[in-house]
Phi, psi and omega in degrees: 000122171281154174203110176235125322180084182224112194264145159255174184200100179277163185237109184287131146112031190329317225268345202218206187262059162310168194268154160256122184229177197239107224235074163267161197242135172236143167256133126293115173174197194237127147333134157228153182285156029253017190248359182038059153269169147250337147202154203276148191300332181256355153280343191298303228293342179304315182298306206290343193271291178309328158322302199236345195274011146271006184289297151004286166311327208283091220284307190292343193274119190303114199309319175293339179262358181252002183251352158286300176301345182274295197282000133307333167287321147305347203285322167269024211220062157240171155304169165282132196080010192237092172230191190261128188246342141183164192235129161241114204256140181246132204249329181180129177021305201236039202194123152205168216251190182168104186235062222280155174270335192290345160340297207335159319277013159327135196224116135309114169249145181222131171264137181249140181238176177205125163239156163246153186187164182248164177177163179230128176289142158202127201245114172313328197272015227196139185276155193298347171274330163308310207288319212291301185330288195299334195236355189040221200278033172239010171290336195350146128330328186251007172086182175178164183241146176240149172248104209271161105341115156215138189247108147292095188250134179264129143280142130203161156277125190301127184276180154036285218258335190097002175262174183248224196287114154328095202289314180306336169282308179279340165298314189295335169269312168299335166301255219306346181298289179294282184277330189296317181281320182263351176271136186050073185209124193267107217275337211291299224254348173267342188254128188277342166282002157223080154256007181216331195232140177275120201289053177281156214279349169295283198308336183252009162294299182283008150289297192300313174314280197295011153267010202226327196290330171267337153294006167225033177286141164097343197251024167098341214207128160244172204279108170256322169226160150243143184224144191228141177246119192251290168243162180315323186289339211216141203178146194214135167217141174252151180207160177236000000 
C-alpha cells in the first residue's frame, strides 16, 4: 500500500489579516496506470479546496468538530481504490490538529516546546576509554548543550460542544511539569531521573512521556507521544 502524501494551504479571510493554515491529506491506494500516480495532485488540491476552505473559514466552530467534518467530508470523495488515511491541519509552527482513520473519533493535538539543557553521554559501568569510544565528543566531562524541541501529542474526543483539551491548560501542565525542571539544566547531574540513566534524546523522550502520562488521566484526553528533537537532524518520539 502507497500513502500519499498533499499538503494545501489556504489563507481564511483573504480580504483581511487571515489565519494561514497548512491543511494536509495523506491517501491510500495503488499507483495506477497509465500516470503510475496514486492520484494526480490536482484532484487532491481540487477536493481539499472546495471540500474545506469553507470549514476553515469558519472562525467559530469549536477545532475537534471541525477536523471531524473535515475528514468526513474527504472521506468519500475519490476514486475506487483511493482512499483517505489522515488529515493534518497545521494551525501555526507550533500547534496542529490531527485525525488518523483507525482513530476515529479520536482527534489529535500536539503543541510544540522549547527548553535548553546540558548532558553528558556517559555509561559508568564502562571504563573511561570505552565512553570516549562509544560516545566521542559527546562524552566531555564537562558536558555540552543543547536547545532541544519538544511535541506533546494529545488524544482525544471532541466533546458535547466539539472542542478538544484546552491548550492553555496543556501549556500549563507541561511548563510545570517539563520545562520548569529542564530548562537551563545540567540533566546529568541536577535531574534525579537521570542519575542512573543516560539522558540520551531516546531516554529523555520516555522520561518526559511518563512524567507528562498521569496528568491526563481522568481529563477527557490522554497522552499519545512525546517526541524530543536533540538538532534539527536528529529527534525521537516516544509513546507506550
Amino acid at each position: 500500500m502507497f500513502l500519499l502524501t498533499r499538503e494545501v494551504r489556504f489563507i481564511a479571510n483573504p480580504n483581511g489579516l487571515g489565519q494561514f493554515f497548512r491543511l494536509q491529506a495523506t491517501l491510500a491506494g495503488e499507483p495506477a496506470p497509465p500516470t503510475q500516480y496514486v492520484l494526480d495532485i490536482k484532484q487532491i488540491d481540487i477536493a481539499v479546496r472546495s471540500r474545506a476552505f469553507d470549514l476553515l473559514a469558519d472562525q467559530h466552530k469549536p477545532v475537534g468538530r471541525l477536523m471531524l467534518e473535515l475528514f468526513d467530508r474527504l472521506h468519500n470523495c475519490w476514486p475506487p481504490g483511493v482512499h483517505l488515511q489522515s488529515l493534518l491541519l497545521c494551525a501555526n509552527p507550533y500547534l496542529s490538529f490531527s485525525v488518523i482513520e483507525s482513530e476515529l473519533p479520536m482527534v489529535r493535538l500536539s503543541k510544540k516546546f522549547e527548553f535548553s539543557a546540558a548532558h553528558r553521554l556517559h555509561n559508568p559501568k564502562l571504563t573511561d576509554d570505552e565512553n570516549r569510544r562509544l560516545f566521542g565528543k559527546c562524552n566531555n566531562p564537562h558536558g555540552h548543550g543543547h536547545n532541544y524541541e519538544l511535541q506533546v501529542t494529545l488524544l482525544a474526543e471532541p466533546a458535547a460542544n466539539g472542542s478538544l483539551f484546552d491548550v492553555p491548560a496543556l501549556e500549563q501542565i507541561v511548563g510545570q511539569t517539563v520545562l520548569d525542571r529542564f530548562d537551563h539544566r545540567n540533566l546529568n547531574t541536577e535531574l534525579l531521573e537521570f542519575r542512573e540513566l543516560i539522558p540520551t534524546v531516546e531516554n529523555i523522550a520516555m522520561t518526559i512521556y511518563r512524567l507528562l502520562k498521569p496528568k491526563f488521566s481522568g481529563a477527557g484526553s490522554k497522552l499519545g507521544s512525546v517526541t524530543v528533537w536533540e538538532t534539527p537532524k536528529t529527534w525521537c518520539e516516544y509513546a507506550e
